[in-house]
N, C-alpha and C positions, 0 to 999 in steps of 0.2 A: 627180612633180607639178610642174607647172611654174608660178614664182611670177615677178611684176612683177618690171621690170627697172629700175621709175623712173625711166624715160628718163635713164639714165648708163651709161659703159662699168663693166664689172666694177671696177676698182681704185676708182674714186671711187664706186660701189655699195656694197662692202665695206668702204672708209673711212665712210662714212653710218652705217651700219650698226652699226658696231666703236663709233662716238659716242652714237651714239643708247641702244645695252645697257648703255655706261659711266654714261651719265648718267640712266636709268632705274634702275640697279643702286645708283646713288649717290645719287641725292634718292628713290627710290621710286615717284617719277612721273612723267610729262612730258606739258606738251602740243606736238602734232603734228599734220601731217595725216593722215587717214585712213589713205590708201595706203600712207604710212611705217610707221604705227603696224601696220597688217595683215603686212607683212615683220616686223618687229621681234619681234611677238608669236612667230614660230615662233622666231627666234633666242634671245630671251629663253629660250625654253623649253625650247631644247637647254642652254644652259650653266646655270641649276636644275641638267636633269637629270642634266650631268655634276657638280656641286659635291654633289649627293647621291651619286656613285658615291664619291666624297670621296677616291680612291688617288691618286697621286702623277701617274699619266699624266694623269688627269683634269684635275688640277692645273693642268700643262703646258701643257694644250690651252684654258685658259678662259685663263692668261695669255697665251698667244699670241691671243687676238681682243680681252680685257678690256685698255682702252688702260692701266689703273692699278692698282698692284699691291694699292693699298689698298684698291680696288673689289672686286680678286679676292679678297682676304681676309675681306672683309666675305662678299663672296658664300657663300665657304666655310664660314665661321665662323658667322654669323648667318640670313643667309636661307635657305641648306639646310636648315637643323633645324627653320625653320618650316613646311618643305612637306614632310618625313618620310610623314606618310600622304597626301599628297596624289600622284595619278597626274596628273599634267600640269596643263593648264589656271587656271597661276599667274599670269593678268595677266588685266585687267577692263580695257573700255573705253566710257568714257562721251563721248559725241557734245557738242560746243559748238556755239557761233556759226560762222560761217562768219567766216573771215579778212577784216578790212576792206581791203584792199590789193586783195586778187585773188577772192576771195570765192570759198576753198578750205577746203574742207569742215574744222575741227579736229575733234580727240578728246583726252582725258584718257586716257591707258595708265598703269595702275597697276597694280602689287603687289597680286593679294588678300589681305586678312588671313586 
């Protein structure tokens, strides 16, 4: 499946990216634009569902993209055991105003409870 490239080369894609699941992982929400938040939402939801596989490799691999180790801990520790029975679909996004600057579409990307 072939997802938006954000008009950037791969390294500063994946730096984006790598900030945007820290800092979603760490306040629980964020506003953004649209396009950002539709990329983020698959990543967000691969590292859930490796912090629910919860072994050691798993570990490994969310520290390596989680820019903070305390994110990743949190990740581990608290927000895995809240999506236990849940199969995927751990972020909600709610539509704002359009950005006064450029007048780019936001969104609210959050955590479901």
């Amino acid at each position: 499946m072939a997802r938006s490239r954000l008009r950037r080369v791969s390294g500063a894609r994946k730096a984006l990216l790598r900030s945007l699941v820290t800092a979603l992982f760490q306040h629980g929400s964020i506003v953004t634009t649209e396009a950002k938040a539709k990329e983020l939402r698959h990543v967000a939801d691969k590292m859930i569902s490796l912090a629910k596989r919860g072994d050691l490799h798993a570990r490994r691999q969310a520290e390596a993209f989680v820019m903070d180790k305390d994110v990743t801990k949190k990740l581990f520790d608290e927000i895995a055991k809240k999506y236990t029975e849940r199969n995927g679909g751990y972020t909600t996004m709610a539509k704002l105003e359009a950005r006064q600057g450029d007048n780019a579409p936001q969104v609210l990307i959050a955590l479901v409870d």
